[in-house]
N, C-alpha and C positions, 0 to 999 in steps of 0.2 A: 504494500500500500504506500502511494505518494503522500507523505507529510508534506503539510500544508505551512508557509511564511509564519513562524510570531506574528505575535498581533496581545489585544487586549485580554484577561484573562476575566474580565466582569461576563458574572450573565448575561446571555444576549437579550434580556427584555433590558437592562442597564445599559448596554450600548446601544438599543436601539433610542431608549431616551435621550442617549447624549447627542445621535445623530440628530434629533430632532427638536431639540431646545438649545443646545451649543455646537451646533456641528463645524464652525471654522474652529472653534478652538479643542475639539475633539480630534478631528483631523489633522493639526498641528504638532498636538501633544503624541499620538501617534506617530508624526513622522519623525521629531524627533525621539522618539524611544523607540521607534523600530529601524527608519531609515528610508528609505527605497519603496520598500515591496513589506507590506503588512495584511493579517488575517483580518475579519470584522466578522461577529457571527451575530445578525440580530435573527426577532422574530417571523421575519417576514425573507420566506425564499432562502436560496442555498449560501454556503458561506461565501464572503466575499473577497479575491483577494486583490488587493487595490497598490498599484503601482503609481510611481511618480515621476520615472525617468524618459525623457526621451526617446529613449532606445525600447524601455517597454512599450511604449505610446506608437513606434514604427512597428513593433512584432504586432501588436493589437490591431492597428488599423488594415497593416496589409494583409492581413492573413487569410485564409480560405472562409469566409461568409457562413458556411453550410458546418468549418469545425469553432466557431466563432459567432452565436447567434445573438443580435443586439433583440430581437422579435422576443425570443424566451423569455432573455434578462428582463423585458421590461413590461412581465403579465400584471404587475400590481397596478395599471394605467387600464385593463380592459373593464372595469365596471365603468372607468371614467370616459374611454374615447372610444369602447367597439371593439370586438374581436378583428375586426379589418380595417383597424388603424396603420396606418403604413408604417407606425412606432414599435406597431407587436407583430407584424412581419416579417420572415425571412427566406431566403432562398428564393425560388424563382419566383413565388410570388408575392415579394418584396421587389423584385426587377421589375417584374410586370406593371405594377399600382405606380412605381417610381417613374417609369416612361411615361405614363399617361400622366401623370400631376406634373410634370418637368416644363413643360411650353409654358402655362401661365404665366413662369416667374420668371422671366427670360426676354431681353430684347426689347422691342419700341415698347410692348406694354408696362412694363417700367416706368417708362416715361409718361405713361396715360394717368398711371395711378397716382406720380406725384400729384398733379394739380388737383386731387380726391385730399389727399394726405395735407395739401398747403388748404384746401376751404376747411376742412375738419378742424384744423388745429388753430386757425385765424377766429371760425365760429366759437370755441373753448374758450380762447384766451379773454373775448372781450367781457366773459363774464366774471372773471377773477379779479375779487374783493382788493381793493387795495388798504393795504395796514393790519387786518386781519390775517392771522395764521390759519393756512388748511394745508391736508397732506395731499405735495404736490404727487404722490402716485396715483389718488385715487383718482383726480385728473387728466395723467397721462394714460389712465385704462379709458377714462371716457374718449379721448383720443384715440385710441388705437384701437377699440373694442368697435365705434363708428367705422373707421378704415378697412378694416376686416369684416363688416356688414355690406359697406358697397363694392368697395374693390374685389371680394370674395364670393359673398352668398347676391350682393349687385339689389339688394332689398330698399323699399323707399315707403316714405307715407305710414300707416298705420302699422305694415307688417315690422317694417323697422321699430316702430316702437315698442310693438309686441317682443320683440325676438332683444332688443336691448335689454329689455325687462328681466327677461327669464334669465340670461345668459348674464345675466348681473348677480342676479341669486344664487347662479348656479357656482358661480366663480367662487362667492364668496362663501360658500360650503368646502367648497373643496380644495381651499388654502389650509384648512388645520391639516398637517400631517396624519393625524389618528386617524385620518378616517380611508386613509391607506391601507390601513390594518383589517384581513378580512375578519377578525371575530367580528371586529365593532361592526360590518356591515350587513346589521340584520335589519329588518324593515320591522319593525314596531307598531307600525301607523305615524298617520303621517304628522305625530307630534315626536318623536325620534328623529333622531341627526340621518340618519342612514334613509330612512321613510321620506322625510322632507323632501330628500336630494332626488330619491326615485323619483316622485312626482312629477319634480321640476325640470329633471329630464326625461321623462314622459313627455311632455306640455311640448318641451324641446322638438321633441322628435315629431310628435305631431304634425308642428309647423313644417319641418324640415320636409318631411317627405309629401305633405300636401301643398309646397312651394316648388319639390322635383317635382310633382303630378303636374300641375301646371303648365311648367315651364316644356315639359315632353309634349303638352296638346299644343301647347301654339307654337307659331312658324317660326321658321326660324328665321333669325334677322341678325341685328350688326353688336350683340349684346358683349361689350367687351369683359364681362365679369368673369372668376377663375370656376362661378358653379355652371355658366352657360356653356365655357369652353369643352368643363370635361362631359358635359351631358351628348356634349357631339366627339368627343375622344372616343379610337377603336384601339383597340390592342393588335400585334402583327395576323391574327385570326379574324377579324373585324369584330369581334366580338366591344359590344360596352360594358364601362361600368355597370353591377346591378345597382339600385337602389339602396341594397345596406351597406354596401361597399361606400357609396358615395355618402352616406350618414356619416358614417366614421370618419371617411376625410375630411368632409365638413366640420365635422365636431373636434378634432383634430387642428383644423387651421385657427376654428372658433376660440376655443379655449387655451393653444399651446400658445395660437400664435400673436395674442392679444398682451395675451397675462404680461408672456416672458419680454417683450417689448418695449413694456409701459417698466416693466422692472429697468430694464437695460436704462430709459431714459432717465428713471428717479436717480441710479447710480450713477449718472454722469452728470448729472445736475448736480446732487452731492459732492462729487469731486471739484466738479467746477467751482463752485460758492465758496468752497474752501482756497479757493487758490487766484487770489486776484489779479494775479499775471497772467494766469491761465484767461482766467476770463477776459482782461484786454484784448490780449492776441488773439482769440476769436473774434472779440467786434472789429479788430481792426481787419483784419482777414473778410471781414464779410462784411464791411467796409466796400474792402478796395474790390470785389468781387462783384454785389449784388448792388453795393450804392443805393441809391434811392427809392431807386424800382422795386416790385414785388419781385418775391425771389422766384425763379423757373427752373423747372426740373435740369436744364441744363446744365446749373450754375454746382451743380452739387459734386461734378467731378472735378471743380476745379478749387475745392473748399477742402484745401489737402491738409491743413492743422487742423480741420473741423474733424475730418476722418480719423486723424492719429488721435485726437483725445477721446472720441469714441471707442476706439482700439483702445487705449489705455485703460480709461475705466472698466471695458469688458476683460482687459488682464486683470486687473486687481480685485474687482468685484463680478466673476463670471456668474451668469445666472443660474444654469445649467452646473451644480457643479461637481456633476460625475457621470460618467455614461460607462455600461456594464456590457458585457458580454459573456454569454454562458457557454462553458466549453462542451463538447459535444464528441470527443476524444481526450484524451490523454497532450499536452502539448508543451513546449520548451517555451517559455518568454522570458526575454531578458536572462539566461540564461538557468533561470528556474522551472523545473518541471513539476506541472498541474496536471493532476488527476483530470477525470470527464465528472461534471456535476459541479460542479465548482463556476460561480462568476469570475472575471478577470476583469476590476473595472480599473477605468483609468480618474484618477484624482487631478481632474482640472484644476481645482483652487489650488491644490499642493504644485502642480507642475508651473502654471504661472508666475509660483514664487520659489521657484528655483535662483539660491543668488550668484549659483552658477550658469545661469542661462540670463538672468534678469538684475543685474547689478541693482543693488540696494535696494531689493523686489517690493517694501512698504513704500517707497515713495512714489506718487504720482506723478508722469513724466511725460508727459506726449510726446515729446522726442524722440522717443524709440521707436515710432513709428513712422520719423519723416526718414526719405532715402534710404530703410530700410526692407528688406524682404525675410520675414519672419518666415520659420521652416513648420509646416502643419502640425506637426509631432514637438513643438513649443509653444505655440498659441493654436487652441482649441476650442475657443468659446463655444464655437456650431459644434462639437464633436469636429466625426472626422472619418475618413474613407467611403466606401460606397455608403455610410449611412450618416453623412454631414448630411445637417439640416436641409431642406429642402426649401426652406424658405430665408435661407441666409442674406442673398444680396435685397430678397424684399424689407426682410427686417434693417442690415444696416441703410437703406437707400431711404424709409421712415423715420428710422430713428434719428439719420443727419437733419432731414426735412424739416421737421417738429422741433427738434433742438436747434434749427436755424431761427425760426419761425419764433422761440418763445425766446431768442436772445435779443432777437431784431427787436420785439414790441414789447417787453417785459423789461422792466428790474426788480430784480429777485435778491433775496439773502434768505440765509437760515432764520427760521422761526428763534426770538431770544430764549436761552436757557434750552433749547433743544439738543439734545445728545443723543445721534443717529448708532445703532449697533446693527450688527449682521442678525435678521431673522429666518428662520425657513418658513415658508410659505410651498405648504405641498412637498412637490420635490424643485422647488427654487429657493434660491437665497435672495433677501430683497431686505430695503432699507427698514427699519422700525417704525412703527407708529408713521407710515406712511411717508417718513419724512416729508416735517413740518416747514413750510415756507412763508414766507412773506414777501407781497409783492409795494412797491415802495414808491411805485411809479410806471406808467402805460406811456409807450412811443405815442408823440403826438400824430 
């Protein structure tokens, strides 16, 4: 029998609390006392044995898919996003789902979605209180939760407000970690945590699939959204999406790809606020860029310190901050051999603050991202290999957007007496108490 990496020797219902009420500083403490490569054995699913090197992070991402399944490692998401979530997928029909969702996010449409992405964020901004502290995340979800309603599911008028509603409730159920855990997920009625959430995605689904009914009876026309596209996507057999297939991806873009977004942006606002140089050099930059004018999706390749402090903040503060893989053989990483049963995840938060890779890896530094070409197997925010994010450059290409957008028209500082700490929310990591803001003055 393969013995399995050191690691903690607590109970795993005690590691698994510590994952989920201190997990940056769990993770830490771990890697100094173990080093590299450490065991984690909680409640939920097989042990995990979690790397931080480089060179693990290239055995992990290259390796054969079918002896490496990220779809396994990541079943405690199928009550939340569907058995044919393209997250709990693998092998060929993980290729399959990934070809047909792949065009969406790809090319001129890009550029259609910013000018969605700049009314979204413009419409937000004018309602923010001035002097008054509120948490700018829950903001930036109203922001990106809209984006992902038009540009995505392409909904307006009533249905949007319906579908904002539910998937607002729904969100905010499924941020406490515990309810990851399948004991707790019994249905009580629907005055229970677990019962609520059924409901409310019931309510979900309803909509969802009486919005594909719909949209399969009428004609087809010039509808640029990512639910019209795939309703007309074939696979190389001509076959379509079915209908639960496409729930799941829905539900999938709905909920991964909203949350983790609005998180990315409260973190770099965070960092930003804190760094007043930092924050010059962006106005000055988008200054001499955008000027006076409204800013146009164009403007966004050429807002090159606006990109590198987004890069930064997603080193320092990843949202994502681990992605797993279940072995499905016997296998050698990083020169350690892993039984089959076993996860092999990779520790993002640890690998970004490599101060071997990332000189004085606590400080905030955009610079490391001008004239730089960072190697995938050292920055991994999206993950990584054939099962990096599918929705990568849509997210950074909003995230820049809306971070342009609220430096242009906003002056912001930290809410007084606010002290932001790393929380998990789900399986993300995001600011506390929503980090709290104060806005101090609107562009005239």
């Amino acid at each position: 029998m393969i013995p399995l990496p050191a690691g903690p020797r607590a109970p795993g219902l005690v590691q698994g609390i510590h994952l989920a009420y201190r997990p940056d500083r769990f993770f830490e403490e771990c890697a100094r006392r173990y080093g590299d490569c450490f065991t984690l054995r909680v409640p939920i699913g097989a042990p995990q044995v979690v790397f931080t090197s480089p060179a693990a992070v290239r055995d992990i991402f290259t390796a054969d898919d079918e002896a490496l399944c990220a779809g396994a490692a990541n079943g405690i998401l199928r009550p939340l996003l569907g058995a044919h979530s393209l997250l709990l997928l693998d092998g060929a029909r993980h290729a399959r789902e990934r070809r047909l969702m792949l065009p969406p996010f790809h090319g001129e449409r890009m550029l259609a979605y910013g000018h969605i992405m700049r009314e979204v964020t413009d419409r937000v901004l004018e309602r923010w209180p001035v002097g008054r502290p509120f948490p700018v995340q829950t903001e930036m979800q109203a922001i990106t939760l809209d984006v992902i309603l038009r540009t995505v599911f392409g909904v307006e008028g009533a249905a949007l407000d319906r579908l904002r509603s539910l998937l607002r409730r729904l969100v905010s159920m499924v941020t406490n970690p515990l309810l990851l855990w399948p004991r707790l997920q019994v249905d009580l009625g629907p005055l229970s945590p677990w019962g609520r959430f059924v409901r409310v995605r019931d309510a979900v689904d309803r909509l969802l699939f009486a919005e594909m009914a719909r949209r399969r009876n009428a004609e087809s026309g010039e509808r640029a959204d990512v639910l019209s596209l795939l309703l007309e996507a074939r696979d190389e057999t001509g076959a379509p999406m079915r209908d639960e297939e496409l729930r799941d991806e829905m539900m999938t873009l709905l909920l991964a790809g909203h949350e983790t977004s609005a998180t990315a942006l409260s973190w770099t606002l965070h960092h930003v606020l804190g760094r007043p140089d930092v924050l010059a050099a962006l106005r000055a930059e988008l200054r001499a860029v955008v000027g006076d004018g409204p800013l146009a999706p164009e403007h966004v390749a050429q807002l090159r310190y606006l990109d590198a402090t987004v890069k930064e903040a997603l080193r320092l503060t990843p949202v994502v901050p681990d992605v797993g893989r279940l072995l499905t053989r016997p296998m050698r990483i990083d020169g350690r051999d892993l039984p089959a049963g076993v996860v092999a995840a990779v520790c993002i938060y640890l690998v970004h603050r490599r101060p071997d890779v990332w000189p004085e890896p606590e400080r905030f530094d955009p610079t490391r991202f001008i004239d730089r070409r960072t190697s995938p197997y050292e920055f991994l925010p999206f993950g990584g290999g054939v099962r990096r994010c599918l929705g990568m450059a849509f997210a950074l290409y909003e995230i820049k957007i809306v971070l342009a957008e609220v430096l242009m028209r906003v002056e912001l500082q930290p809410a007084p007496g606010s002290r932001v700490r790393l929380v998990r929310r789900s399986i993300t990591f995001a600011p506390s108490s929503g980090m709290p803001v104060v806005v101090t003055a609107h562009a005239a």
